[in-house]
N, C-alpha and C positions, 0 to 999 in steps of 0.2 A: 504493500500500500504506500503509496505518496504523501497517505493525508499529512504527515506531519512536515516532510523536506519539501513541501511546496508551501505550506503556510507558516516558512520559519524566516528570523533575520539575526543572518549572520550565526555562524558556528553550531548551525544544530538546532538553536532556540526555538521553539514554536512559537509565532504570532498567536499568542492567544488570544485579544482583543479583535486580531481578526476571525479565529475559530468563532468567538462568539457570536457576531456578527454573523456569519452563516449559520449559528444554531437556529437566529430569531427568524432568520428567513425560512430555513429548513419548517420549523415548528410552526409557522402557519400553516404549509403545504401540508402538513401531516396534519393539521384540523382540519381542513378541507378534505381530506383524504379519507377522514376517519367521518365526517356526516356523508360523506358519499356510500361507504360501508354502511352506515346504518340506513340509508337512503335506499340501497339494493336490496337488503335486509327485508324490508319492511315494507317497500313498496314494488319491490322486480325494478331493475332500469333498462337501457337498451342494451351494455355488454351483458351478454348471457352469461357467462363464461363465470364474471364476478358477481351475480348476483347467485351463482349457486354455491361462488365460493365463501360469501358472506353470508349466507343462509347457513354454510355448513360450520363454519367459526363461531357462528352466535350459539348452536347448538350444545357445542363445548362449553357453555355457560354453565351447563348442570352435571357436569362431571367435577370429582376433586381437582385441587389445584395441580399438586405434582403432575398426576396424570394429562390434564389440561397442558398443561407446561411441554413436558413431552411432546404430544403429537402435535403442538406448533412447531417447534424443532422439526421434528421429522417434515412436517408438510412444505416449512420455507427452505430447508438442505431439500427436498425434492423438485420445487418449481423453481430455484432460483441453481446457477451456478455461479463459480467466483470466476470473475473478469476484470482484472485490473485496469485502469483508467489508459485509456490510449491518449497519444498525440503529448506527452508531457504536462496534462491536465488534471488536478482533483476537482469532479462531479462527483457536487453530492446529487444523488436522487430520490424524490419523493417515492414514499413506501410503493403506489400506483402505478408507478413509471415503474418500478423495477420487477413490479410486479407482472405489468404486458410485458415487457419487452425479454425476462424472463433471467438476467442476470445481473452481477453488480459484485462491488468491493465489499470491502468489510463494514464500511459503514452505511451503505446500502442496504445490506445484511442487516444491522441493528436498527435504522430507522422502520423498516418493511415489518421484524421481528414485534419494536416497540408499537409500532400503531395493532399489528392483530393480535397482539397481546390485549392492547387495553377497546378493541373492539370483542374480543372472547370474557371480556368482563373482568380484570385485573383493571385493581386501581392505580393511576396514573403515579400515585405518591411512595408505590410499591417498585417504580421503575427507573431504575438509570442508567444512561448511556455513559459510557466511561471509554475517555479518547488516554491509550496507553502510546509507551514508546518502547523499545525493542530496550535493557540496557548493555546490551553487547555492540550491537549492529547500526543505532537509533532509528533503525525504522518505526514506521507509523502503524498505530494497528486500531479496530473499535468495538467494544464486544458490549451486550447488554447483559443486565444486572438485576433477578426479579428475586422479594423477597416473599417469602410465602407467607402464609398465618401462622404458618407454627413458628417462624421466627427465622427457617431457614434461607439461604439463600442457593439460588440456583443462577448459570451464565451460561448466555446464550452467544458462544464463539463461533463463526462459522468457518475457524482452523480446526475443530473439536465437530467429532460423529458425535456427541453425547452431552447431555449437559453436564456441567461439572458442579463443584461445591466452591470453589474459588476461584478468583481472578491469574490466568497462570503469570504467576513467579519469576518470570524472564521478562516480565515488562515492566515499567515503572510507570505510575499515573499520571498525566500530564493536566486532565481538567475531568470532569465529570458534567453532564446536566443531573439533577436530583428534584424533584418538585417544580420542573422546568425553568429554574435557573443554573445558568451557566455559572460554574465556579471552577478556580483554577485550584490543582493541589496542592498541597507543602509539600515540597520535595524533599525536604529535608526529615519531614514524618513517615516517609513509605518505607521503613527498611521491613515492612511485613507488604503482602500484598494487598492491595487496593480492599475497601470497604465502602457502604455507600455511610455518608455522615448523615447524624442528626440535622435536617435543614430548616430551622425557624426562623419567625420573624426576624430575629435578632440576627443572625446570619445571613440572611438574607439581605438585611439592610446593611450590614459590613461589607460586603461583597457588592451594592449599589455605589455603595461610599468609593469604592477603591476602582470602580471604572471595569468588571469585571462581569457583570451580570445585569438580566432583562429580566422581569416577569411574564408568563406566557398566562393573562387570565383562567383560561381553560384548563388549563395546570394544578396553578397555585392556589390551593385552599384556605 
């Protein structure tokens, strides 16, 4: 993945003031994306195609969560494959787009994962997208992050056949969204791997303060 050596300045650094900037953009497209979903749901649209696949998502509504969790795994590793960005470009792509067209990168992966997630009935405050970095190699990498009710957490890699129970250990956290703000990590805190934080008012307003973070309405409770 590119994401990080094309939004960085100078020696590696990631532009994160720019990552965020494309989060807020990304995250309207994914509201849009996600009343479309409920829109085929619930009234049929013209793609056939997504209106059965949104019928069959919402379905997974009444099954447990683990379980639930799982066969979105399996269904987005079946319709999607990885295709790294051509032409020296990182596209992000809305969950929809990557969804017709049928592939996408890693964080393609996780935007596509996060919206049928929280279209299968998983709350949005349960989900985070977590932008890592390689710390051998510094490549860029983007996995999502769902916490269950019982407290556990489950990641959604699309380097991994499987979900795992943590964040893998060869990358370091570079930002997270959490309650659809953008926030950047301490890098100086990760010598365990990546966890999703507590994100309240109060940190959320710190992270305002310091030029790092948007509120997404639809999001943040």
């Amino acid at each position: 993945s590119r994401l990080l050596e094309l939004q960085s300045e100078g020696r590696g650094k990631p532009h994160l003031p720019r990552l965020a900037a494309k989060w807020r953009e990304m995250n309207a497209r994914i509201e849009h994306d996600l009343v479309d979903l409920a829109s085929c749901e619930a009234f049929s649209c013209n793609a056939g195609d997504l209106a059965l696949l949104a019928a069959r998502i919402g379905r997974l509504r009444k099954i447990p969560e683990a379980e639930r969790a799982a066969l979105l795994k399996r269904l987005v590793d079946r319709q999607i494959s990885y295709r790294p960005d051509g032409g020296g470009a990182d596209r992000w792509s809305p969950p929809l787009s990557t969804l017709s067209r049928g592939y996408g990168d890693c964080e393609d992966f996780a935007f596509l994962t996060y919206a049928l997630l929280r279209h299968a009935g998983f709350r949005p405050e349960a989900l985070s997208i977590h932008i890592l970095q390689n710390r051998r190699t510094g490549g860029g990498h983007a996995v999502l992050q769902l916490r269950l009710g019982n407290g556990n957490n489950v990641v959604f890699d699309n380097r991994k056949r499987r979900l795992t129970g943590s964040i893998d250990s060869t990358y370091r956290q570079v930002a997270l969204v959490a309650n659809g703000i953008f926030l950047p990590a301490d890098i100086q805190a990760l010598a365990e791997p990546p966890s999703v934080p507590a994100v309240n008012v109060r940190t959320a307003g710190f992270a305002r303060a310091h030029g790092w973070s948007f509120t997404a309405p639809a999001l943040v409770q």
